[in-house]
C-alpha positions, 0 to 999 in steps of 0.5 A, a space after each residue: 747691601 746695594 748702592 740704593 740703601 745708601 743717601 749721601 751729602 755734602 755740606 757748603 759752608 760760605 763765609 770769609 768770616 769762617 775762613 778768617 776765624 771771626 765766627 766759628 761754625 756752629 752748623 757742620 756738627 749739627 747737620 751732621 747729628 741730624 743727617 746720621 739719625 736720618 740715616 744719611 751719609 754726611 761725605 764731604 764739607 768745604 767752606 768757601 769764602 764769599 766770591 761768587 766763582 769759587 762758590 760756583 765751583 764747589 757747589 757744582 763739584 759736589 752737587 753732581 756727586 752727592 744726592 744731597 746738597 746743603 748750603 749755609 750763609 750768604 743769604 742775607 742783606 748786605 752786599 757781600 751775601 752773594 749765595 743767591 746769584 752764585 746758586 743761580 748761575 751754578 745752575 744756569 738760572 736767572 735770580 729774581 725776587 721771589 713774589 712769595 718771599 716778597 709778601 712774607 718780608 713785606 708783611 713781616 716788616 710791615 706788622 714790626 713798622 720797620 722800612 721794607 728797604 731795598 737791602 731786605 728785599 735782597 733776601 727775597 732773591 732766588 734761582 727761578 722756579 726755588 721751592 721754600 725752606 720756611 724760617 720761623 725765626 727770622 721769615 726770610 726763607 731759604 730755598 731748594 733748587 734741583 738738589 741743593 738746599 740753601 740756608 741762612 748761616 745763624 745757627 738758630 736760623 739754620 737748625 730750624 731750616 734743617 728742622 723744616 727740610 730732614 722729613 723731605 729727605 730720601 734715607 738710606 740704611 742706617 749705620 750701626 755702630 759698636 764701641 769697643 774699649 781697648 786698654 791698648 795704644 794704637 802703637 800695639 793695635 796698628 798693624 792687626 786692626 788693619 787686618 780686621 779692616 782688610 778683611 771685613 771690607 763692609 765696615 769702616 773701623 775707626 780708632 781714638 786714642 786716649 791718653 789717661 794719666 801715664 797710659 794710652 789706651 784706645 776706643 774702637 769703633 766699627 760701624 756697617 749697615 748689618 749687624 752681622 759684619 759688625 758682630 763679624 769684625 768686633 769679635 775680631 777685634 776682641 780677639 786681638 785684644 785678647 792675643 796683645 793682652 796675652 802676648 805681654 804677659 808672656 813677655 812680663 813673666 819671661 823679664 821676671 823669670 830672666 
């Protein structure tokens, strides 16, 4: 596995209504579904509020890290939606309306016999030389600039824009996993889960515990971009199941034999 079979992403969530908990996001978990079945790498999320330096920053942090940018809200009409400007002075670029963005609102607003106000027009404003994502929702696009992909915050608008931008996409190997179920809690399977994972460095072992009636139990989740260090580290983990599960009915039958 080389560092070229692996596409990575961040995700910018801006908002003060996500920070104070007036709207629950929506997006993170969709953008996430789609980018794993494209087979790339979801990294990192922030969600920022609506001020224009701190957007800046975090949005230069992680473009500069990641192949992949998305960015969702702020795009919008009113004067707090600021993703623009913010996006324009990351990369150094002055924000216009875009003519193509103009005629699309304009003839939009036009054919609903509703005022093409100044407010509108703010969702025509982009960084110069931005490439489109198409909206057929709600019109107003979104746009792609060097490697971040802006987009409206509602969450119709938003998958249908991931919709349009997933076959532009560089992909990467795709991640397989295995589940395994283990009827032990992580108490039991801690410290020798975490040999598996030292000693099967290509793959990434999660453990979820569960918590049915009186008992724990726990699903194992190896995941790698080969099949074969995943058969690896999951017939290790099967092992070590087998050892606790003999281990505790060897202490069993010495309690009832003392």
């Amino acid at each position: 596995m080389t560092s070229e079979t692996i596409v990575t992403a961040a995700m910018l969530a801006i908002g003060d209504e996500l920070l104070s908990g007036r709207t629950k996001d929506k997006n993170i978990g969709h953008l996430a579904d789609m980018l794993t079945l494209s087979a790339i790498d979801l990294k990192e999320v922030r969600i920022v509020g609506d001020e224009e330096d701190e957007i800046v920053a975090a949005l230069n942090a992680l473009r500069s890290k990641y192949d992949y940018v998305f960015t969702s809200g702020g795009i919008g009409p009113t004067h707090d939606d600021i993703t623009a400007d913010a996006v324009s002075k990351a990369f150094g670029l002055a924000c216009e309306y875009n003519a193509e963005a103009m005629t699309l609102l304009g003839d939009m607003y036009a054919r609903r016999e509703v005022e093409f106000t100044d407010a509108r027009k703010r969702m025509a404003r982009m960084p110069v030389g931005s490439r489109h994502i198409p909206n057929p929702v709600s019109t107003a696009p979104g746009f792609v600039i060097g490697n971040v992909h802006v987009m409206a915050g509602v969450p119709q608008v938003f998958q249908a824009m991931v919709d349009a931008v997933i076959p532009t996409l560089r992909t990467g190997q795709a991640v397989i996993s295995l589940a395994i179920a283990c009827p032990y809690g992580e108490g039991d399977i801690g410290t020798p889960l975490a040999a598996i994972q030292k000693a099967h460095p290509q793959t990434s072992i999660g453990s979820y515990p569960r918590y049915v009636g009186q008992s724990f139990s726990t699903e194992i989740v190896v995941r790698g971009r080969s099949q074969d260090v995943v058969d690896a580290a999951g017939a290790e983990v099967r092992a070590m199941i087998e050892t606790i599960r003999e281990a505790k009915e060897t202490a069993v039958n010495r309690s009832a034999e003392a």
